[in-house]
N, C-alpha and C positions, 0 to 999 in steps of 0.2 A: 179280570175279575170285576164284575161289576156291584160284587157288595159296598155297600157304603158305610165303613167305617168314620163317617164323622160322629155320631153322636158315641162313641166309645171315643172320643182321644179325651175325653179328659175325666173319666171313669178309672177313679180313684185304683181300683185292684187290678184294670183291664190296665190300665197305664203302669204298673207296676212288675207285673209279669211282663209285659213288652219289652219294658228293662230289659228285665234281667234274661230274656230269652237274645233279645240282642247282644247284652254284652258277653252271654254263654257263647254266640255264635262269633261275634267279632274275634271273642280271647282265642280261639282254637287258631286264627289264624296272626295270633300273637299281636292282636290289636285291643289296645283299653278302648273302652265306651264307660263314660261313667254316666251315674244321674245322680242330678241333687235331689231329688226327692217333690220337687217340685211340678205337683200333677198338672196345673194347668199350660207352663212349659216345656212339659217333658217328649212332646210334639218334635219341637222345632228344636228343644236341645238336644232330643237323638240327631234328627235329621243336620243338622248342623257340623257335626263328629261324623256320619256316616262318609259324607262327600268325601271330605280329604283321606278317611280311612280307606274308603275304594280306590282313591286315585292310587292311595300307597299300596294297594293291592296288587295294581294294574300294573305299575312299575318292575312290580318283584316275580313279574309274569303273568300274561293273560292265562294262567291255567287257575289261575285262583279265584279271579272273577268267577269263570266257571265253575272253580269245585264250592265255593259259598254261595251261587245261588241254586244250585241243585242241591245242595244243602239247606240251605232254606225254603227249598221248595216252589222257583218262581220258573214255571212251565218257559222253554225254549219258543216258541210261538206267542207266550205273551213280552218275554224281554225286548224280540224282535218288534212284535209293536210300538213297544213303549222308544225303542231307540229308531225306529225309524218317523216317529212323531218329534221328536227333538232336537234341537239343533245343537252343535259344535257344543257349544256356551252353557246348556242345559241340561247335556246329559247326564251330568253325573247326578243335577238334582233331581232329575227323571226315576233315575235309578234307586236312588236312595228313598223315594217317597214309595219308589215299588216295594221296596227291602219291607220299610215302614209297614206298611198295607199289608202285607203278606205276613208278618211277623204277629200284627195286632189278629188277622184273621184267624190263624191258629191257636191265639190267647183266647179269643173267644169260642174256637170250637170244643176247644180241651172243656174252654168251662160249663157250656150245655151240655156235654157228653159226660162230663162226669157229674154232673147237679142230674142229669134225667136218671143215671147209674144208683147213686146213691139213694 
């Protein structure tokens, strides 16, 4: 993906559905993600919750990695980039800032699609 979601991380509504679209998708796999409400944190305090959530993913079976990023929609040719870019030490923050980016991209398509609809 090479959109760039930085001038959206701290867009007040675009940060808020991120939320809760993250923690819609972490809860299915009986994972809390919470947020304080805190939009120009709310960055680095999903991404923070993400890591250790993945790792307890990974544990409880690589199938689940799998089934929540094809759930969230992070194409198999770009994962493999992303973890063939990182080391040992940084995958998991590799991964989660993927989740991240991918999660926010959706936030915003929903919200041009449906403002061009209406």
């Amino acid at each position: 993906m090479s959109f760039d979601i930085t001038p959206y991380r701290h867009d007040l509504q675009i940060i808020r559905d991120t939320a809760d679209q993250v923690i819609r998708d972490f809860g299915l796999y009986g994972l809390e993600i919470t947020f304080s409400g805190n939009e120009m944190m709310a960055y680095d305090e999903l991404h923070s919750q993400l890591v250790p959530a993945l790792k307890q993913l990974e544990k409880s079976g690589h199938g689940k990695i799998r089934s929540i990023l094809y759930r969230i929609d992070i194409p198999e040719k770009e994962f493999a980039q992303m973890a063939a870019n990182q080391t040992k030490a940084s995958f998991w923050d590799g991964l989660a800032s993927l989740i991240l980016k991918r999660e926010i991209i959706k936030v915003i398509t929903r919200k041009l699609f449906s403002s061009s609809n209406g």
